[in-house]
N, CA, C and O atoms as a GROMACS GRO file, in nm:
protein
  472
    1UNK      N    1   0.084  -0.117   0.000
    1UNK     CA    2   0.000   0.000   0.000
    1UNK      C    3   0.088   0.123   0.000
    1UNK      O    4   0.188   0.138   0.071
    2UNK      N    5   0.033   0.220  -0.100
    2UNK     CA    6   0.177   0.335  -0.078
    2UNK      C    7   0.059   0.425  -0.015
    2UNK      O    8  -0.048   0.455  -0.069
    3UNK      N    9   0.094   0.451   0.081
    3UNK     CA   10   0.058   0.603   0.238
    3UNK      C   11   0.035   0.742   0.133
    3UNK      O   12  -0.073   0.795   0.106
    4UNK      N   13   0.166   0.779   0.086
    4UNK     CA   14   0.194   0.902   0.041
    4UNK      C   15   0.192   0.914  -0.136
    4UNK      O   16   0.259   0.824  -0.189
    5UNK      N   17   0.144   0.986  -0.208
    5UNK     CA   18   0.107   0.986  -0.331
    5UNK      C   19   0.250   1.051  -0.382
    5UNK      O   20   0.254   1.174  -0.382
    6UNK      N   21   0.350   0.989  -0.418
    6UNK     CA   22   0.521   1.071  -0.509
    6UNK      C   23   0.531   1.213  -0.397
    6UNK      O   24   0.503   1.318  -0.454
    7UNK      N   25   0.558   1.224  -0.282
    7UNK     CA   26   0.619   1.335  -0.205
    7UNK      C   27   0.740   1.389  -0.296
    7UNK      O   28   0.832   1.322  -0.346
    8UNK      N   29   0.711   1.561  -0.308
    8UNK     CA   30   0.850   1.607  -0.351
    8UNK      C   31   0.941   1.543  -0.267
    8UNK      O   32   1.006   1.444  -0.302
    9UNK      N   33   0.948   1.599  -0.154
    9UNK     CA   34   1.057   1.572  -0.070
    9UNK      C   35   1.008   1.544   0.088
    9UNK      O   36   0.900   1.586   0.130
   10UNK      N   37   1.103   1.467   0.171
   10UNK     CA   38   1.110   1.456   0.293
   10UNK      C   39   1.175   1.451   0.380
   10UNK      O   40   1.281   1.392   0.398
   11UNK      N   41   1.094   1.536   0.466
   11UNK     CA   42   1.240   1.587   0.566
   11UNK      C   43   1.177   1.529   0.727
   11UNK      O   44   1.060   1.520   0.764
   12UNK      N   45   1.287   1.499   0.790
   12UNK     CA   46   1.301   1.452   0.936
   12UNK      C   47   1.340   1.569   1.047
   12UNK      O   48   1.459   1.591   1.067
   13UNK      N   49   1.239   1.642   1.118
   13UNK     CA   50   1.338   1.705   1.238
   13UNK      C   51   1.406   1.605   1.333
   13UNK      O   52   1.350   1.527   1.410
   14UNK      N   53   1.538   1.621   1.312
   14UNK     CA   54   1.575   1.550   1.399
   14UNK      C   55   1.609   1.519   1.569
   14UNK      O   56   1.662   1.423   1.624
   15UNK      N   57   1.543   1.670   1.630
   15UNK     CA   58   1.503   1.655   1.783
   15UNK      C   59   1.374   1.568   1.852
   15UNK      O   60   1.276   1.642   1.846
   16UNK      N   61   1.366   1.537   1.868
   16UNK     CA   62   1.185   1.459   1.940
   16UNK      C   63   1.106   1.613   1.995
   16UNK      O   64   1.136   1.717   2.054
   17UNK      N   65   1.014   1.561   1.947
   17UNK     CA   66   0.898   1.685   1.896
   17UNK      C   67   0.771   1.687   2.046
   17UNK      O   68   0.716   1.577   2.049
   18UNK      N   69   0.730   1.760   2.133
   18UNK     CA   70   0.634   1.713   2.235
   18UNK      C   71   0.503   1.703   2.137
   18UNK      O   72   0.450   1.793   2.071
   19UNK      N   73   0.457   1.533   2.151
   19UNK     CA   74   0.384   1.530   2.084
   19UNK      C   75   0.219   1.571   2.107
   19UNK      O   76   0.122   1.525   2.047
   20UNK      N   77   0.221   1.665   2.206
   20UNK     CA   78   0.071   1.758   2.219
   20UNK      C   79   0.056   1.825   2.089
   20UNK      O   80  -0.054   1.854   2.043
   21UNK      N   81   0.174   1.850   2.029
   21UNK     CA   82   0.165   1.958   1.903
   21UNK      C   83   0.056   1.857   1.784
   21UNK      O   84   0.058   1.736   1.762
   22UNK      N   85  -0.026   1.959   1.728
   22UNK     CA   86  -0.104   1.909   1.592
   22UNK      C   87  -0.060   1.959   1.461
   22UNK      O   88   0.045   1.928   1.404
   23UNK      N   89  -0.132   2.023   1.427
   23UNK     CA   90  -0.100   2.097   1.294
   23UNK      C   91  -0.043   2.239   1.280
   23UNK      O   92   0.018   2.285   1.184
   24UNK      N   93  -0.069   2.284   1.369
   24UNK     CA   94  -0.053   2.433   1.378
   24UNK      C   95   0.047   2.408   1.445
   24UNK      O   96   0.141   2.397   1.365
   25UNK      N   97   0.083   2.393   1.549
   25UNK     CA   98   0.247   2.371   1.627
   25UNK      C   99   0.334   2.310   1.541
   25UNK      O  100   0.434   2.375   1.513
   26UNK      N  101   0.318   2.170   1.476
   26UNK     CA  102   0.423   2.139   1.370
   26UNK      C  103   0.446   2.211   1.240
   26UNK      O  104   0.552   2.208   1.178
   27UNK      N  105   0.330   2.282   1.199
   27UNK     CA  106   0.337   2.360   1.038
   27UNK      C  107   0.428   2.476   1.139
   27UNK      O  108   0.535   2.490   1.080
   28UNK      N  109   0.429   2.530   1.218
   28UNK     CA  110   0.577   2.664   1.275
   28UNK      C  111   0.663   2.584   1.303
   28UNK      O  112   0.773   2.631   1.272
   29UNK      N  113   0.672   2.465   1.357
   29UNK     CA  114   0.809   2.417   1.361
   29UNK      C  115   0.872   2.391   1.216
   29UNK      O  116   0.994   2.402   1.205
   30UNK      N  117   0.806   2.361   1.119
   30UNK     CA  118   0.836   2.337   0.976
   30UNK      C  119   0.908   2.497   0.948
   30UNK      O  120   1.026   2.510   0.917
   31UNK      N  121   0.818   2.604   0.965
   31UNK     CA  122   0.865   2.750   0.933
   31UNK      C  123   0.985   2.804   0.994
   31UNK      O  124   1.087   2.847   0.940
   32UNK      N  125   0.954   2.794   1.106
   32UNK     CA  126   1.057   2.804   1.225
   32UNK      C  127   1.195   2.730   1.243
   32UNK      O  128   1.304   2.784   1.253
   33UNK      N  129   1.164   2.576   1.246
   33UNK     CA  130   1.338   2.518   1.303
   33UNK      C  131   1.342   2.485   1.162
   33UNK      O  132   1.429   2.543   1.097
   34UNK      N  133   1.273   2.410   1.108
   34UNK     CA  134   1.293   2.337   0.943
   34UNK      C  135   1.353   2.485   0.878
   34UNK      O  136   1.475   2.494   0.888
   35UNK      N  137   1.318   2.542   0.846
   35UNK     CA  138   1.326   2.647   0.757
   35UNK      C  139   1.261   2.618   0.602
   35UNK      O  140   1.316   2.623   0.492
   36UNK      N  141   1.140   2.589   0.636
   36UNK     CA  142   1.050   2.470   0.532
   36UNK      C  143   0.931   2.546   0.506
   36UNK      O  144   0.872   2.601   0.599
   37UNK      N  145   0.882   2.554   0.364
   37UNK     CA  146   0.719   2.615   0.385
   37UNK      C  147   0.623   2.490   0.370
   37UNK      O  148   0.626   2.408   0.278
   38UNK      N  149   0.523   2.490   0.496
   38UNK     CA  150   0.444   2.348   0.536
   38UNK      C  151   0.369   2.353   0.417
   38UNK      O  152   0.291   2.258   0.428
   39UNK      N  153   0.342   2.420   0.285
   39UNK     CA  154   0.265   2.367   0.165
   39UNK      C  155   0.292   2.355   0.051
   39UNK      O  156   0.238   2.370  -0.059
   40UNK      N  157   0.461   2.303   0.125
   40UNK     CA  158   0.514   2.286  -0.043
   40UNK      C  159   0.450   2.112  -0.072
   40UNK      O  160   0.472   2.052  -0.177
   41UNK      N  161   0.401   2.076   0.001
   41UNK     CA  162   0.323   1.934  -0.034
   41UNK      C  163   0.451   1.804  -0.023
   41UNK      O  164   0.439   1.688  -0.062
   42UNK      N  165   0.598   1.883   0.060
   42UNK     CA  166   0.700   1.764   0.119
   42UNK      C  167   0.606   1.699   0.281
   42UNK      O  168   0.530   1.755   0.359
   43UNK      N  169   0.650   1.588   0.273
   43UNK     CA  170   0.612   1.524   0.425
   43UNK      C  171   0.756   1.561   0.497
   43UNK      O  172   0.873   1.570   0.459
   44UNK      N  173   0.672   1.580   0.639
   44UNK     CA  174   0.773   1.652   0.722
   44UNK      C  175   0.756   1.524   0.887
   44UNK      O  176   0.650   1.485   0.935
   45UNK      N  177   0.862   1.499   0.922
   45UNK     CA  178   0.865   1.388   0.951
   45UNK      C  179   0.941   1.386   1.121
   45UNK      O  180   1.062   1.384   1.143
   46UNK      N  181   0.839   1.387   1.219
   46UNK     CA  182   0.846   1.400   1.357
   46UNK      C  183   0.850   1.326   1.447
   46UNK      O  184   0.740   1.289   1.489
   47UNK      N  185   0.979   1.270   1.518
   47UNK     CA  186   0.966   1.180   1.619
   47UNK      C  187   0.927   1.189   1.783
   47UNK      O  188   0.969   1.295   1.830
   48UNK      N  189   0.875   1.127   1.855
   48UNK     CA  190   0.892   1.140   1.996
   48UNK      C  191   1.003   1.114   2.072
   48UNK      O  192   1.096   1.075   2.002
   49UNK      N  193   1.038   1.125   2.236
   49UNK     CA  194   1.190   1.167   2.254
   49UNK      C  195   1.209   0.988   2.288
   49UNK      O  196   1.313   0.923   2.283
   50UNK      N  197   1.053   0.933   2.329
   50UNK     CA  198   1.123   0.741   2.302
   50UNK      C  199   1.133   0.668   2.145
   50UNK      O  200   1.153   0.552   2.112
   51UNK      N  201   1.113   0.777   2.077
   51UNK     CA  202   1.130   0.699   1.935
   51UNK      C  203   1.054   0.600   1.926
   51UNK      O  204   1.094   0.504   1.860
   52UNK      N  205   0.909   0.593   1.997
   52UNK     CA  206   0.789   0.483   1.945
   52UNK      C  207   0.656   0.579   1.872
   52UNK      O  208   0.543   0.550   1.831
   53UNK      N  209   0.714   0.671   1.879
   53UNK     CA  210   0.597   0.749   1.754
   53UNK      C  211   0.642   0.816   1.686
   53UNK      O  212   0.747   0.866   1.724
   54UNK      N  213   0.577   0.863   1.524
   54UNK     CA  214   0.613   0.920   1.440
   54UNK      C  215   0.465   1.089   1.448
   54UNK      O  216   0.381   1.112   1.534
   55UNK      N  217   0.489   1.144   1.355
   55UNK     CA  218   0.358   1.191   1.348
   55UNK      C  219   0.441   1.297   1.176
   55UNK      O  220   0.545   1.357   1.148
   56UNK      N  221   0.352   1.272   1.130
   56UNK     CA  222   0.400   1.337   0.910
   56UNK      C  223   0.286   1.460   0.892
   56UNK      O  224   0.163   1.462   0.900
   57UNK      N  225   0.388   1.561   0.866
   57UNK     CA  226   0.238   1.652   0.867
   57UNK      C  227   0.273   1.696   0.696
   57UNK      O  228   0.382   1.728   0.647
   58UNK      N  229   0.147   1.686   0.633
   58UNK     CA  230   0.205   1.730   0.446
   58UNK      C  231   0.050   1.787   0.441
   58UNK      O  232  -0.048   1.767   0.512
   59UNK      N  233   0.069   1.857   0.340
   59UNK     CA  234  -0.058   1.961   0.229
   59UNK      C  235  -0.043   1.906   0.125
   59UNK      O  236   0.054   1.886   0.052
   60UNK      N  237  -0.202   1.870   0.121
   60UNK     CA  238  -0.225   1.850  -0.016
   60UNK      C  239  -0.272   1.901  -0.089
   60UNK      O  240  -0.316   1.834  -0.183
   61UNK      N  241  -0.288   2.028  -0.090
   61UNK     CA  242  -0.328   2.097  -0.217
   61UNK      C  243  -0.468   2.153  -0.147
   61UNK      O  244  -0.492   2.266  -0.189
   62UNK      N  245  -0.564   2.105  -0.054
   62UNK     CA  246  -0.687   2.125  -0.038
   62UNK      C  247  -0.676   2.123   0.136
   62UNK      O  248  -0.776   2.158   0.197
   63UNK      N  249  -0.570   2.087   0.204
   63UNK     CA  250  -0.537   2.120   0.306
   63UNK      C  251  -0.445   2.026   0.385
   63UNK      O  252  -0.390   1.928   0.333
   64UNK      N  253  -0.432   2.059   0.502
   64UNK     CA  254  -0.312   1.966   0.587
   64UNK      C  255  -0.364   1.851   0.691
   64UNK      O  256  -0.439   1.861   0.788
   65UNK      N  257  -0.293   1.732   0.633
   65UNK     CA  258  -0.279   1.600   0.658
   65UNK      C  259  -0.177   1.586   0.769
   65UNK      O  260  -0.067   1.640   0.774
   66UNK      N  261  -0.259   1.462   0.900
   66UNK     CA  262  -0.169   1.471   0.950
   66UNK      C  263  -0.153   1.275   0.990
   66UNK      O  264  -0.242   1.205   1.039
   67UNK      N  265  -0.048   1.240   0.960
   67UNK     CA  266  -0.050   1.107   0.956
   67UNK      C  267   0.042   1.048   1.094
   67UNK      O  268   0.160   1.078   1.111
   68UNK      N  269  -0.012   0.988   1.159
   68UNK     CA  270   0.054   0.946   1.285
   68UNK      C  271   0.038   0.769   1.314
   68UNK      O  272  -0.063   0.702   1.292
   69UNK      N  273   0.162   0.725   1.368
   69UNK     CA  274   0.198   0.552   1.366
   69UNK      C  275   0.262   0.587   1.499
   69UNK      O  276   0.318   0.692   1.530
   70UNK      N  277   0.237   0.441   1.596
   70UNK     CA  278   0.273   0.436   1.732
   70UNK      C  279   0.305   0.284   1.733
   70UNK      O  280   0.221   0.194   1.739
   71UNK      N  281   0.416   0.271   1.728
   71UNK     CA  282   0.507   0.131   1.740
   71UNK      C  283   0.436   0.076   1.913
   71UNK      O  284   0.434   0.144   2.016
   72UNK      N  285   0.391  -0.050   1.896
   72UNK     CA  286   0.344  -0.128   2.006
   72UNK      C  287   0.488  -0.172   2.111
   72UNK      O  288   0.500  -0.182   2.234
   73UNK      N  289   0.586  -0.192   1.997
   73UNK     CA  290   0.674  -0.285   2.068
   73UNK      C  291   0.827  -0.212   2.008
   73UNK      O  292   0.815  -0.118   1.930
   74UNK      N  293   0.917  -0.240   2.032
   74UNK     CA  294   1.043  -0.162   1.989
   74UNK      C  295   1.052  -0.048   1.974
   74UNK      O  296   0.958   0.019   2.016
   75UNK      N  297   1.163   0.021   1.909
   75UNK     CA  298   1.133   0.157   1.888
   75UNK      C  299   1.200   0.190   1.710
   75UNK      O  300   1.248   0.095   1.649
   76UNK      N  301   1.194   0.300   1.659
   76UNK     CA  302   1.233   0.347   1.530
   76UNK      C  303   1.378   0.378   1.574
   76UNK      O  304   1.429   0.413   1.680
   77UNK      N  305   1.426   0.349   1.443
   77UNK     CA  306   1.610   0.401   1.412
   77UNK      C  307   1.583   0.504   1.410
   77UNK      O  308   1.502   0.520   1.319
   78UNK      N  309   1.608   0.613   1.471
   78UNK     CA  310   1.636   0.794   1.428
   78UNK      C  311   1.726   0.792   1.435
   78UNK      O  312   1.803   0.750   1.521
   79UNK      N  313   1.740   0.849   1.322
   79UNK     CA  314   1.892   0.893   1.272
   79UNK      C  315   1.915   1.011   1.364
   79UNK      O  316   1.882   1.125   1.331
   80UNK      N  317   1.976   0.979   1.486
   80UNK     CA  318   2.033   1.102   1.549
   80UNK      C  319   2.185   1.176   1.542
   80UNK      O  320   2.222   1.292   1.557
   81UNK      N  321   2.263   1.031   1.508
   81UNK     CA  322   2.390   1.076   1.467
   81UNK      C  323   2.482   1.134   1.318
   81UNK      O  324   2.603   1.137   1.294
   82UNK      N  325   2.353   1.179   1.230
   82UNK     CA  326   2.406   1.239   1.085
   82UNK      C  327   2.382   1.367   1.126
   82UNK      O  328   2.304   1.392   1.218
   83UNK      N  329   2.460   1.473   1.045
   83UNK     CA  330   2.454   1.655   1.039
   83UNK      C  331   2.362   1.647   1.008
   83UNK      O  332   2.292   1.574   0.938
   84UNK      N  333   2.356   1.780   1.097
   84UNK     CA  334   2.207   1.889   1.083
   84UNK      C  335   2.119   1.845   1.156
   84UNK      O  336   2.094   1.735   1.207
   85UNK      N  337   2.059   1.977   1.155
   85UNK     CA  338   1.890   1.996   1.262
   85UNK      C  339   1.816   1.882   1.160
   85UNK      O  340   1.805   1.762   1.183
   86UNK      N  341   1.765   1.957   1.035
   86UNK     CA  342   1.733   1.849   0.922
   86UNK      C  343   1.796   1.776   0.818
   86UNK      O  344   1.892   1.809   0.748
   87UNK      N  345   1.695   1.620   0.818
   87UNK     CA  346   1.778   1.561   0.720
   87UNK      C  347   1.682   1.512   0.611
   87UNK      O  348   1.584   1.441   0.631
   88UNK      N  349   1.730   1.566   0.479
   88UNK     CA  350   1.622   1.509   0.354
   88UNK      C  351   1.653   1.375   0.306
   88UNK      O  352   1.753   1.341   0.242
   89UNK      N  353   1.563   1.309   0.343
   89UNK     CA  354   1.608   1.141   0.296
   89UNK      C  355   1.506   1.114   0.166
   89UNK      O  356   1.414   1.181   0.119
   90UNK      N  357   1.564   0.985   0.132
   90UNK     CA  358   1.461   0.947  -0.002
   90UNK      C  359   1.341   0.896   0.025
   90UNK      O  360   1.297   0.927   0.136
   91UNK      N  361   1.266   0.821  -0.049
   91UNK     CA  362   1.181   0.768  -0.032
   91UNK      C  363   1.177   0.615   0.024
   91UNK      O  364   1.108   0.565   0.112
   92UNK      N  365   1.293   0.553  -0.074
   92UNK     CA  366   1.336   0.446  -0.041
   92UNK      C  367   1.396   0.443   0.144
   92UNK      O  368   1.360   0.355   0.223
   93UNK      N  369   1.478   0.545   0.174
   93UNK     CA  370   1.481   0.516   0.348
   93UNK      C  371   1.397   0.524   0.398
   93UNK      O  372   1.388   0.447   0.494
   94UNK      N  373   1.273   0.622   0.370
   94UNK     CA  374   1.159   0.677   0.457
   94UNK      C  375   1.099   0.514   0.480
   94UNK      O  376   1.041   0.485   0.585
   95UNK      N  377   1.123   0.398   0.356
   95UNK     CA  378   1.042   0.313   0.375
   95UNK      C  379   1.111   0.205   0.459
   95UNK      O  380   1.046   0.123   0.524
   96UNK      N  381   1.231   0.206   0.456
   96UNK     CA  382   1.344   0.153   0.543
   96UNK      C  383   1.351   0.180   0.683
   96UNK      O  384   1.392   0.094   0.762
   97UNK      N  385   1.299   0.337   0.731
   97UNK     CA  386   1.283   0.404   0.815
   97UNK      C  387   1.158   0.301   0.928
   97UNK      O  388   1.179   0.226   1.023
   98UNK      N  389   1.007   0.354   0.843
   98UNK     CA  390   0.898   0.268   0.906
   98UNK      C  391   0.959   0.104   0.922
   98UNK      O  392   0.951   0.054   1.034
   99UNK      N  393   1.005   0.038   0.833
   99UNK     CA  394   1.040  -0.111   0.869
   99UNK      C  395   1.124  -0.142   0.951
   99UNK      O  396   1.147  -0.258   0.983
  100UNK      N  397   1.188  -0.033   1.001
  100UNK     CA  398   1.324  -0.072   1.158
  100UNK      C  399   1.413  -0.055   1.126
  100UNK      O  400   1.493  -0.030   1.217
  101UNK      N  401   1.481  -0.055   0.950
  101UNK     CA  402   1.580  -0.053   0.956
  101UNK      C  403   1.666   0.075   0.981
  101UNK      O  404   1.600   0.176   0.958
  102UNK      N  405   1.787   0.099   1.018
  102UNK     CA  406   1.887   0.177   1.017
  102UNK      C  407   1.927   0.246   0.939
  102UNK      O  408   2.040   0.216   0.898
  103UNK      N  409   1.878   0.334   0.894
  103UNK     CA  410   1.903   0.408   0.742
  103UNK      C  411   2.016   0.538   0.765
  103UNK      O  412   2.020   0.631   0.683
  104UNK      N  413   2.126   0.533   0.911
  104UNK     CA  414   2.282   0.572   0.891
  104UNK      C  415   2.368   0.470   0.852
  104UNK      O  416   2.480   0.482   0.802
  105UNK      N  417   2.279   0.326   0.893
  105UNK     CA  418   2.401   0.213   0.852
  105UNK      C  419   2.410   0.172   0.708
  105UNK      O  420   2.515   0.135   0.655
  106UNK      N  421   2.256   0.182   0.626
  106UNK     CA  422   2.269   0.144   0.532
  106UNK      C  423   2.221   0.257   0.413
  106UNK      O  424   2.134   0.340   0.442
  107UNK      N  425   2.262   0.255   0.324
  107UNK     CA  426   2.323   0.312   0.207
  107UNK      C  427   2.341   0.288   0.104
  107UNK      O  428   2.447   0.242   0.061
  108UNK      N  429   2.194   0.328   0.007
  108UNK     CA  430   2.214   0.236  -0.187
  108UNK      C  431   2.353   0.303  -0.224
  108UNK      O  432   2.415   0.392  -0.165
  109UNK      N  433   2.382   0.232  -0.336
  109UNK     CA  434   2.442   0.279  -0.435
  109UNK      C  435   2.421   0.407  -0.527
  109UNK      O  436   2.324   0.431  -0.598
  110UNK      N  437   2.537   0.485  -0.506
  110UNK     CA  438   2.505   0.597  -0.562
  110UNK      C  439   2.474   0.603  -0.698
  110UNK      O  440   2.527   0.509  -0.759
  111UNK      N  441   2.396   0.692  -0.784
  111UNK     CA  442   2.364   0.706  -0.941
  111UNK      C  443   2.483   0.771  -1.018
  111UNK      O  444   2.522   0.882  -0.980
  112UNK      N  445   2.547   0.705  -1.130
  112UNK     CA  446   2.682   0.715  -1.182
  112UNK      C  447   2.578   0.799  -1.293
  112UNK      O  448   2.460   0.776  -1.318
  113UNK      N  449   2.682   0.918  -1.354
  113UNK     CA  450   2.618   0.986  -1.501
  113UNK      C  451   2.744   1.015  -1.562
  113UNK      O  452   2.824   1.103  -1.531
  114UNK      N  453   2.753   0.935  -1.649
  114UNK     CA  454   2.822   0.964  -1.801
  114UNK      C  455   2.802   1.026  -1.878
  114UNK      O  456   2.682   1.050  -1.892
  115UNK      N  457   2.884   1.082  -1.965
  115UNK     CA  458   2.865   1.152  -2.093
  115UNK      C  459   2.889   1.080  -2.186
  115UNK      O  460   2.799   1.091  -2.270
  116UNK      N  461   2.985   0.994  -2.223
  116UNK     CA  462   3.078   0.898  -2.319
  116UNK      C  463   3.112   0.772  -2.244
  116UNK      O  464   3.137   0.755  -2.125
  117UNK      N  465   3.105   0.674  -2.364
  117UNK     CA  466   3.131   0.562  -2.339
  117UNK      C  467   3.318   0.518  -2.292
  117UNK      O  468   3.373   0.440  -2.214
  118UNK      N  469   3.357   0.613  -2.386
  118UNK     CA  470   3.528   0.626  -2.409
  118UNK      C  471   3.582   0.739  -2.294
  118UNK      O  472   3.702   0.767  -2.287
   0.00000   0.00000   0.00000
């Protein structure tokens, strides 16, 4: 099932967020710490300080979505130890992200661009 319809982009604050905040507290933290405008239609991507909840706040065009998952058991990899306040990951980690895995440990292959064969 794909959640999110092709997100431009997505970004992670990477502090734990008090999760009383809804829409209006996370769309200024987007303005504010992100340095992000909440309707460019990127998912913006918020952890708690035990790393068993997420909460994604994105615009869709007709208004703001707010998507929230609460792990029963374990907790999420946050990437706490890469630079920066924010970090823009792909799509492919975001999905690496929800499944547990470690997305500082692991790392596709980068995209090679040529001009010539010779």
């Amino acid at each position: 099932m794909k959640m999110f319809i092709d997100p431009p982009k997505i970004y992670l604050h990477k502090q734990p967020v008090d999760f009383r905040k809804s829409i209006n507290g996370l769309s200024l933290l987007v303005e504010q710490e992100m340095q992000q405008s909440p309707f460019s239609g990127a998912l913006f991507v918020f952890c708690n300080r035990q790393r068993t909840r997420l909460k994604v706040l994105y615009w869709d065009s007709t208004g703001f979505c707010l998507w929230y998952k609460r792990l029963e058991k374990d907790k999420f990899r946050w990437p706490r130890l890469m630079p920066g306040k924010v970090l823009s990951i792909s799509e492919q980690q975001w999905h690496w992200l929800l499944q547990g895995i470690d997305i500082q440990k692991l790392t596709p292959h980068q995209p090679l661009q040529y001009q010539s064969v010779g």
